[in-house]
C-alpha positions in Angstrom: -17.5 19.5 -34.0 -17.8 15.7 -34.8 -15.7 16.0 -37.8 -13.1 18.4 -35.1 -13.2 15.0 -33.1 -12.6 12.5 -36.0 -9.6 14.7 -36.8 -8.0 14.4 -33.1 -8.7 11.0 -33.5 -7.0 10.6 -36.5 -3.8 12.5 -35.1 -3.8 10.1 -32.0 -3.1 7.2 -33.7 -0.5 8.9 -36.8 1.8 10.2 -33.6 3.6 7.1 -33.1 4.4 8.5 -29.3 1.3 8.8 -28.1 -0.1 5.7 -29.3 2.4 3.8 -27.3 1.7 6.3 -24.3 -2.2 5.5 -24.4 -1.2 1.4 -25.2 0.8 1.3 -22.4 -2.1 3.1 -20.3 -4.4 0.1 -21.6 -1.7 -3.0 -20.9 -1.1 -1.4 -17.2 -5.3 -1.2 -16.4 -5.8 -4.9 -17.8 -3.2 -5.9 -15.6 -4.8 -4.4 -13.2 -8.3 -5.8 -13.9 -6.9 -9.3 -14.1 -5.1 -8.9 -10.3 -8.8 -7.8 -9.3 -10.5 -11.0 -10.1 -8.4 -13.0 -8.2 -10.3 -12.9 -5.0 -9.0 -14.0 -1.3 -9.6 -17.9 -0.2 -12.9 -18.5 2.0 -15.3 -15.5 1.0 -18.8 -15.7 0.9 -20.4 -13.9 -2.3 -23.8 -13.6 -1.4 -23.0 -12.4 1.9 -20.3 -9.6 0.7 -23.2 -8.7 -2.0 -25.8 -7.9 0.6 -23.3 -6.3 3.1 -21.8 -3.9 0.1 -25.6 -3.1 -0.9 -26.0 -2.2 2.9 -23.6 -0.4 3.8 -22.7 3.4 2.1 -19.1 3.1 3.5 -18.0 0.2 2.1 -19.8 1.4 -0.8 -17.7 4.5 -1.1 -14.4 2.8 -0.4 -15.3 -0.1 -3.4 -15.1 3.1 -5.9 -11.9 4.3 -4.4 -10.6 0.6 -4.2 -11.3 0.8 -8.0 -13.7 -2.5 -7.8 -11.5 -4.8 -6.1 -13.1 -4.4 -2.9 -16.6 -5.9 -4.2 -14.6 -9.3 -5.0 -12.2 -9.2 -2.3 -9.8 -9.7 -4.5 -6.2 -9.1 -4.1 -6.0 -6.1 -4.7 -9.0 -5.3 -2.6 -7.6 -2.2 -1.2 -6.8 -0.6 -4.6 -4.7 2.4 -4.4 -6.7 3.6 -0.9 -3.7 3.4 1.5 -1.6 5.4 -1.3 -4.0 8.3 -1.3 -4.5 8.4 2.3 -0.6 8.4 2.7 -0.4 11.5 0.1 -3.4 13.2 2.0 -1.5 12.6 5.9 2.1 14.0 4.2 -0.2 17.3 2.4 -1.6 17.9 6.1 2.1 17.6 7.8 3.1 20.4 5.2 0.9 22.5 7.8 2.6 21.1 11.0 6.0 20.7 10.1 8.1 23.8 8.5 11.0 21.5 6.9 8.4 19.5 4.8 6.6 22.6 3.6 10.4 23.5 2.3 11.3 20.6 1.3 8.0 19.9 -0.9 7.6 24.0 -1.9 11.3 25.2 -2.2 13.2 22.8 -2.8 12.9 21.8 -6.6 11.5 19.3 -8.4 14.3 17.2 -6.4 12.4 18.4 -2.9 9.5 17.0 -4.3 10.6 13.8 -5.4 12.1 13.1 -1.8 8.7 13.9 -0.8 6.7 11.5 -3.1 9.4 8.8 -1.4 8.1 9.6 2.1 4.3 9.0 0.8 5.4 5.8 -0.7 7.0 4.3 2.3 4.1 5.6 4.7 1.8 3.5 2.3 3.2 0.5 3.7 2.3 0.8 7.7 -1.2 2.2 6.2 -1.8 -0.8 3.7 -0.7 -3.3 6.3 -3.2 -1.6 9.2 -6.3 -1.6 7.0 -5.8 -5.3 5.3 -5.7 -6.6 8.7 -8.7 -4.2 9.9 -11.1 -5.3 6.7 -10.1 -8.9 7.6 -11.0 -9.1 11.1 -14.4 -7.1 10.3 -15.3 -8.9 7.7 -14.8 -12.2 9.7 -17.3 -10.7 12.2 -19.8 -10.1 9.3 -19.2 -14.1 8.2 -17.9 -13.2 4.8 -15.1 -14.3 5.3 -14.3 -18.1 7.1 -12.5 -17.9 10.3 -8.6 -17.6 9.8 -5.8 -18.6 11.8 -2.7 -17.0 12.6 -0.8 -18.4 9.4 -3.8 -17.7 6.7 -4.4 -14.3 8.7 -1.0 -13.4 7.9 -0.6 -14.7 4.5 -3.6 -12.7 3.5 -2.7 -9.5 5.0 0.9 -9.7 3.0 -0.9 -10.7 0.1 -3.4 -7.7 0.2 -0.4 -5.3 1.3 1.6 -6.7 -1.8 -1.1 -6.2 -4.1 -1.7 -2.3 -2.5 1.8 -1.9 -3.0 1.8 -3.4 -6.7 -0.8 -1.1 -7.7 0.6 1.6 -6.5 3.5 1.3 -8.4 1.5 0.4 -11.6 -0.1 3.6 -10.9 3.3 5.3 -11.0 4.6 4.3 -14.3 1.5 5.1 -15.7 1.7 8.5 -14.8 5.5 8.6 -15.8 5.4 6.4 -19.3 1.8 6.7 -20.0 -0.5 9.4 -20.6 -2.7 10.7 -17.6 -2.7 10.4 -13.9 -2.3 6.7 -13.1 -4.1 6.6 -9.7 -7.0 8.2 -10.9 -7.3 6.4 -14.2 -7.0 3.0 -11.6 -10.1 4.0 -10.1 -11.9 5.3 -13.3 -11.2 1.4 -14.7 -12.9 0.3 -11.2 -15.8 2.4 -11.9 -15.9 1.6 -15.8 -15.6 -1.9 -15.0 -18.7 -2.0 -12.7 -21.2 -0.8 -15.3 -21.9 -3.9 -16.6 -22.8 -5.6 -13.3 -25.3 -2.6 -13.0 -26.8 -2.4 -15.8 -27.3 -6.3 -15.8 -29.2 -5.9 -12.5 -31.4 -3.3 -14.3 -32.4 -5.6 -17.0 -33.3 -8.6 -14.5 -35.3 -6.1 -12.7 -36.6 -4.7 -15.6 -40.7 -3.9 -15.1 -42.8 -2.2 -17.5 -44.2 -0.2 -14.8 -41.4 1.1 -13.9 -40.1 3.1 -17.2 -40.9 6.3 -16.3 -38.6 5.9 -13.4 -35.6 5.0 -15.7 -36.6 8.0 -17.9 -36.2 10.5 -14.5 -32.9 8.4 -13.5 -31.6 9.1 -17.0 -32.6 12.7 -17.1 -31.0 13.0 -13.6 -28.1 11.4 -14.3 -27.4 13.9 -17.6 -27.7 16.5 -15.4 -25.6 15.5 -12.7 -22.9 14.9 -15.3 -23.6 18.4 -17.0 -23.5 20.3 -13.4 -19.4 18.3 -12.5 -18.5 19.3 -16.3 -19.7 22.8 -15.7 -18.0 23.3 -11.8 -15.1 21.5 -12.4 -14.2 23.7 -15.5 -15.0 26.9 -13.8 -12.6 29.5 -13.0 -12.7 33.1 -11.5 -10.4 35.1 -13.4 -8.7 37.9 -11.3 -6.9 40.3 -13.9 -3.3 41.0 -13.3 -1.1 43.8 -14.6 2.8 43.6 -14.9 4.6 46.9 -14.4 6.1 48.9 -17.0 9.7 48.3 -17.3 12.5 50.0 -19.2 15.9 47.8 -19.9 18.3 49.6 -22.4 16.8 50.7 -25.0 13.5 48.5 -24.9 10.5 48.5 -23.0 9.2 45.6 -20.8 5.5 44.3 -19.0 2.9 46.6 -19.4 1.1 43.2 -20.6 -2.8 42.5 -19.1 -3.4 38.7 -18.0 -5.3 37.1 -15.2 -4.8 35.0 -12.2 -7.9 31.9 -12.5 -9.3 30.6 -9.3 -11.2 27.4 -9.9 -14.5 26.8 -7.9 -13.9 23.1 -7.5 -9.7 24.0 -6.2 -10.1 20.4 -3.9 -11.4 18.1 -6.2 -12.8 14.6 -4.5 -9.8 15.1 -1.7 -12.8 16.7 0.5 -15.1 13.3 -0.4 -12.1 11.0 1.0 -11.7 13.0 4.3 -15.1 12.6 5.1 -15.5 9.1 4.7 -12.6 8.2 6.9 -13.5 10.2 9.3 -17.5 8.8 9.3 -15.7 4.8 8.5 -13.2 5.0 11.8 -16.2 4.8 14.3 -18.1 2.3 12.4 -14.6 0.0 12.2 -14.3 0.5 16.1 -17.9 -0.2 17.2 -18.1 -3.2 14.4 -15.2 -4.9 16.7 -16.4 -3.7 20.0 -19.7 -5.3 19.1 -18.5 -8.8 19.4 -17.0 -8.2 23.0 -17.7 -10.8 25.5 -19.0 -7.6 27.7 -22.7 -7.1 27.2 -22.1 -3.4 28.3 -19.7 -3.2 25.8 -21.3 -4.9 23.3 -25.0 -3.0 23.9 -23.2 0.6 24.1 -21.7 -0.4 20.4 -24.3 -2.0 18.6 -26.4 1.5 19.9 -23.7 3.7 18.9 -23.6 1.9 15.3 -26.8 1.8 15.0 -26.9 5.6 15.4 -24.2 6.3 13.3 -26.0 4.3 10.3 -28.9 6.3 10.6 -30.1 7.5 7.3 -30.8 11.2 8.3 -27.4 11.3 10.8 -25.1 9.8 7.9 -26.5 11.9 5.3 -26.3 14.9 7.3 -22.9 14.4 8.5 -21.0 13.6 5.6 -22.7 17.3 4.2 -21.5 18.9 6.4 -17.7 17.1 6.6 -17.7 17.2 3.3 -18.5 20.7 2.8 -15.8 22.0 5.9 -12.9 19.9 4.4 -13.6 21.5 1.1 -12.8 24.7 3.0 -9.8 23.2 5.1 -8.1 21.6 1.8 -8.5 24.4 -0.3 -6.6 26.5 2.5 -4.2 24.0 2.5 -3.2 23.5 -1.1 -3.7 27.2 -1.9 -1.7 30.2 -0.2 -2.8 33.9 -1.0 -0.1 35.5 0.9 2.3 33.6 -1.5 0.5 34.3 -4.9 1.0 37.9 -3.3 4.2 37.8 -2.4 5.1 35.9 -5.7 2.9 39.1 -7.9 4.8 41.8 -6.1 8.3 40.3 -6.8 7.3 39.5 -10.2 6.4 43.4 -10.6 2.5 42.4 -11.3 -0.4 44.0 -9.1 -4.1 43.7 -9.6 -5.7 47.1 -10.6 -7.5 49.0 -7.8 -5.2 46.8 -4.8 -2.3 47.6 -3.3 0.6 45.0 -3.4 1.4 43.2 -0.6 -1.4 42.3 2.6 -4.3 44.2 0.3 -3.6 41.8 -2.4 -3.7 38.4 -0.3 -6.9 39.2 1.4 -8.7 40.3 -1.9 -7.4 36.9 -3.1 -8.8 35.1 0.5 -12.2 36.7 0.0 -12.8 35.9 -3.6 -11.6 32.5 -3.1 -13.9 32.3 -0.1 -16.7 32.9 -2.2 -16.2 30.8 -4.8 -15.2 27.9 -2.7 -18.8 28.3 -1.3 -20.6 26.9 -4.3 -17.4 24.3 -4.8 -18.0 23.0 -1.7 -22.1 23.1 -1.7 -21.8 21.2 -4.5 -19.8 18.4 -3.5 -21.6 18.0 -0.4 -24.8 17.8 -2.7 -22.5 14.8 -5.0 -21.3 13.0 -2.0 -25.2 12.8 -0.3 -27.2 12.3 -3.9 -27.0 8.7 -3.5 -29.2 8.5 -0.4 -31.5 11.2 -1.5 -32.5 9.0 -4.6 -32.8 6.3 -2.9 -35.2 7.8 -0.3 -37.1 9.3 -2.7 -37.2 6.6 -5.1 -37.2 3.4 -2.9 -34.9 1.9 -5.6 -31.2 1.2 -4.4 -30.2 -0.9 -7.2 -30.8 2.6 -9.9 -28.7 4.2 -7.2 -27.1 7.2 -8.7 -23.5 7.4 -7.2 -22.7 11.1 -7.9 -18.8 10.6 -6.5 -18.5 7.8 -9.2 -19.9 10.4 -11.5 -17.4 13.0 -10.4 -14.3 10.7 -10.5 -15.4 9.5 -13.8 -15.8 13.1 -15.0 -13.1 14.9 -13.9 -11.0 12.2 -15.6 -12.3 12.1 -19.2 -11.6 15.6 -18.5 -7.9 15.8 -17.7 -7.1 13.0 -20.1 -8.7 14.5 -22.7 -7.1 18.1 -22.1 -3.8 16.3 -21.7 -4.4 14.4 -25.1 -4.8 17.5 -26.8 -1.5 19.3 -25.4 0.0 16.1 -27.1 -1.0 16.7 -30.4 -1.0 20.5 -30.0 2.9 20.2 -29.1 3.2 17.5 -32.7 1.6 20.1 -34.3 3.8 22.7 -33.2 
């Protein structure tokens, strides 16, 4: 198997075309890095350290911001108002019928028109949240009091820098080799490994070893369990009808339809922490109201919705419904259906047509079952560890885990189509 890899290896770097596709990938994600240590004027480290240690929301977003939320930077929102304008146009599919054409029906050129929509959304989205993080963060004293001309500034400097990336993350996925967004927060995540492990060594007790040894064991098995669930499928077999054309003999071929268990990917993760981070945002600037009414109500209201057992058990269960709501969303039984009887395939024992979608619907429901247990299991590891372990600084984040994963993953897999199609 080593030598197997040695070999690939190898084949990379002989096809001249991918080796520019994965150098390009590396130019674009040390641009990237260098845009994210260019941090904001007037912040306060010490302070953003401790309010990032503190808080599991801003904690989250950092790994979605791919890192450049910990220095403020620039480029502190990341690619964050991207996804969330790619996740708002998926849900209007729902709503509106000419956008579910339009993205479905209409062609790769449909779907280009649609990528344009999520592009220019990203702009109202970037703009709202640069000017949200500001004025929170100026409540928290991380960053100094800004007027209207520096508030301004820094908002079209952090839209810019949203904006930027998210182009960056475009022409990787078009000239480069991968998808660019997530690579953009896998470099975030890769990138903030060093930090951690540095605070491991300056906190490094003797005592304490046999705690590492369980982390590491933990950790192994958290990365075996997203290997295993992200690469399984349910296979439904399919059979294509016989057909005779002339004097030859078509279908009659056996093949199967594969239903992964993990259908949503992180998507759920992301929908449950804005819908947890919107109430903390509201009662963070509510809290600094003149009105002691006001401010008592949300400093209690905060203070419940940071509760370890209510925030752990919320984001479960978000987690775990969205993983449900998404998956009904990007997948469609009674089109697979439709799509198998026109195709003149059927699955053996069902009759085409309404049989067929809801045997699809119930083995998708069952299988979505464990997908979604076990990302609500991912997104809450973090505060079970450190509740059992008292340690936040060995903090396991299981989404980081997941991202980081499920991209080795798919680059890897697309690698290999690369040099399968040069050795074809």
């Amino acid at each position: 198997m080593f030598l197997n890899f040695l070999n690939k290896i190898k084949l990379v770097f002989k096809d001249k075309k991918l080796s520019k596709k994965i150098f390009f990938v590396l130019i674009c994600l040390i641009i990237f890095r260098l845009f994210a240590s260019i941090p904001i004027p007037g912040i306060d480290q010490n302070a953003l350290r401790q309010f990032l240690d503190n808080n599991e929301f801003f904690g989250l977003l950092n790994i979605f911001s791919g890192g450049g939320l910990s220095g403020l930077s620039i480029v502190m929102l990341g690619v964050g108002p991207y996804i969330t304008s790619s996740i708002i146009m998926q849900l209007l599919t729902i709503m509106s019928p000419k956008l579910k054409a339009l993205y479905h029906e209409n062609g790769e050129m449909g779907r280009k028109k649609f990528m344009q929509y999520s592009r220019l959304l990203t702009l109202p989205i970037a703009v709202i949240q640069a000017f949200g993080f500001l004025m929170l963060l100026q409540q928290q004293g991380i960053v100094a009091q800004l007027g209207t001309m520096a508030l301004v500034t820094n908002i079209i400097t952090i839209t810019a820098g949203s904006m930027l990336l998210m182009w960056v993350g475009e022409l990787i996925s078009e000239f480069g080799i991968g998808n660019g967004v997530s690579l953009i927060i896998f470099s975030g995540i890769v990138a903030g490994l060093p930090t951690a492990l540095r605070q491991i060594l300056f906190s490094y007790d003797p005592a304490m070893i046999p705690t590492y040894v369980a982390f590491l064991f933990v950790g192994i098995a958290i990365i075996l369990g997203v290997v295993v669930i992200t690469e399984s499928e349910r296979p439904i077999p399919i059979t294509y009808a016989k057909q005779i054309r002339g004097n030859r003999q078509y279908g009659g071929v056996s093949t199967y339809l594969p239903l992964r268990v993990n259908m949503a990917g992180v998507i759920p993760i992301i929908f449950a922490l804005s819908v947890l981070l919107l109430p903390q945002m509201i009662t963070n600037f509510l809290s600094a109201s003149s009105n002691p009414t006001v401010q008592s109500v949300s400093e209690a209201i905060n203070n419940f919705l940071t509760n370890q057992w209510f925030y752990g058990i919320t984001y479960f269960v978000l987690v775990f419904l969205f993983t449900y709501f998404y998956t009904a969303v990007t997948f469609d039984p009674n089109s697979i259906s439709q799509n198998l009887q026109k195709s003149g395939a059927f699955i053996p024992g069902v009759r085409p047509g309404e049989s067929t979608s809801a045997h699809i619907a119930n083995i998708l429901t069952r299988i979505t079952l464990v997908g979604a247990s076990f990302l609500g299991v991912i997104a809450v590891l973090p505060i079970i560890v450190q509740n059992l372990s008292g340690i936040t600084s060995l903090t396991i984040g299981g989404t980081a885990l997941l991202i980081a994963v499920s991209v080795v993953i798919d680059l890897i897999k697309k690698i290999e189509s690369q040099i399968s199609m040069r050795e074809y």
